[in-house]
C-alpha angles and dihedrals in degrees: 000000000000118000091241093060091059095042105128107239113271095241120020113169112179120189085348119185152159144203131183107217122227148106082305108022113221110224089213099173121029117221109284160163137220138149118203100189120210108282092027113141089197115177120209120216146187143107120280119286088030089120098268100144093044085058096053097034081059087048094056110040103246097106115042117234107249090193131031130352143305122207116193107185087328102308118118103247100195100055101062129094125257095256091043089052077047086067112034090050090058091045095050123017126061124199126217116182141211080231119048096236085210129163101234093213102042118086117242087261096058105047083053104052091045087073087075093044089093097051086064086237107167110265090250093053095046087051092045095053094041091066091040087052087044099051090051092061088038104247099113085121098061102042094126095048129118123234096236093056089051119087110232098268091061093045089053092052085050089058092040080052094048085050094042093050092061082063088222129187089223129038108196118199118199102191089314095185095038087118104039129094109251091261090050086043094059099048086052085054094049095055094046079056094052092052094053085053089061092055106271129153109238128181110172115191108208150147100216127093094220100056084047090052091070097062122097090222132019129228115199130201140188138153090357091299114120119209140161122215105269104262091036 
């Protein structure tokens, strides 16, 4: 049996939940399931307030199941200490924003290449990987540039770069054309779809049809409560 086809999926929540605690405690996420295999391009919907941002903080590790388990490529999630989610959030998920998250006075190359500072990666090999990072979202031709002289698409394939150097197992897109006029916004789809071609794992989290519309499967949410179309 080839190594691929017992690969653990790169995301497995079971029984997965989440409350807020309080004076009146907020369930944000309802028990649930869900398996995103390795090479799914899997988009997330719901109105606002559906519990959109819950899901994905969860996702990401930046918010701790109080209910269930999360599997990140197999590893336990919730039974690891906060330096060791640290970690593992910085080996295998990259975040792409609705908003760039550049720094205004750094060059493309080097907001790309800081997301491996703290990796301790040598400085020659952090520079190195960052073009690399920057030619595969075709932008090698604008590596010294400064964020303020780049139109938004451009700033938004900085930030896909900074998630992609990192080689991660998970790229999580939080309305990553949110920003962008309709015709930006597509280019910026088409090269989330390029890099699902090449194998990457890709969750978007939206509201619009017609970045949904680009998954191979749809997630919805609403109320907490996560579903896929019957059929899904």
């Amino acid at each position: 049996m080839s190594a691929a086809a017992v690969a653990p999926p790169v995301i497995e929540l079971r029984g997965a939940a989440l409350t807020y605690p309080g004076p009146s405690p907020v369930r944000a996420l309802l028990p649930c399931d869900l398996t995103i295999h390795a090479g799914e391009f899997v988009t997330v919907v719901g109105p606002s307030g559906a519990g959109k941002s819950s899901f994905l903080n969860v996702l990401g590790l930046l918010d701790s199941l109080t209910e269930g388990r999360y599997l990140l490529d197999g590893i336990d999630v919730d039974a690891l200490r906060d330096a060791e989610r640290t970690a593992l959030r910085g080996q295998r998920i990259g975040f792409v924003f609705q908003s760039f998250h550049l720094l205004p006075h750094r060059t493309a190359w080097d907001n790309v290449a800081l997301a491996l500072t703290y990796r301790g990666t040598p400085r020659r090999e952090r520079r190195a990987r960052a073009r690399e990072a920057l030619e595969q979202v075709g932008l090698g031709h604008r590596i010294r540039a400064l964020p303020t002289t780049l139109s938004g698409g451009e700033r938004q394939r900085v930030a896909i770069a900074r998630a992609l150097v990192g080689r991660p197992s998970l790229l999580l897109c939080d309305e990553p054309t949110g920003n962008l006029d309709t015709a930006t916004a597509e280019s910026v789809l088409q090269l989330l779809d390029r890099l699902h071609r090449t194998g990457m794992t890709i969750m978007v989290i939206t509201h619009d049809p017609a970045v949904a519309a680009h998954g191979g499967r749809t997630v919805a949410i609403r109320d907490g409560l996560l579903s896929e179309p019957v059929g899904a």
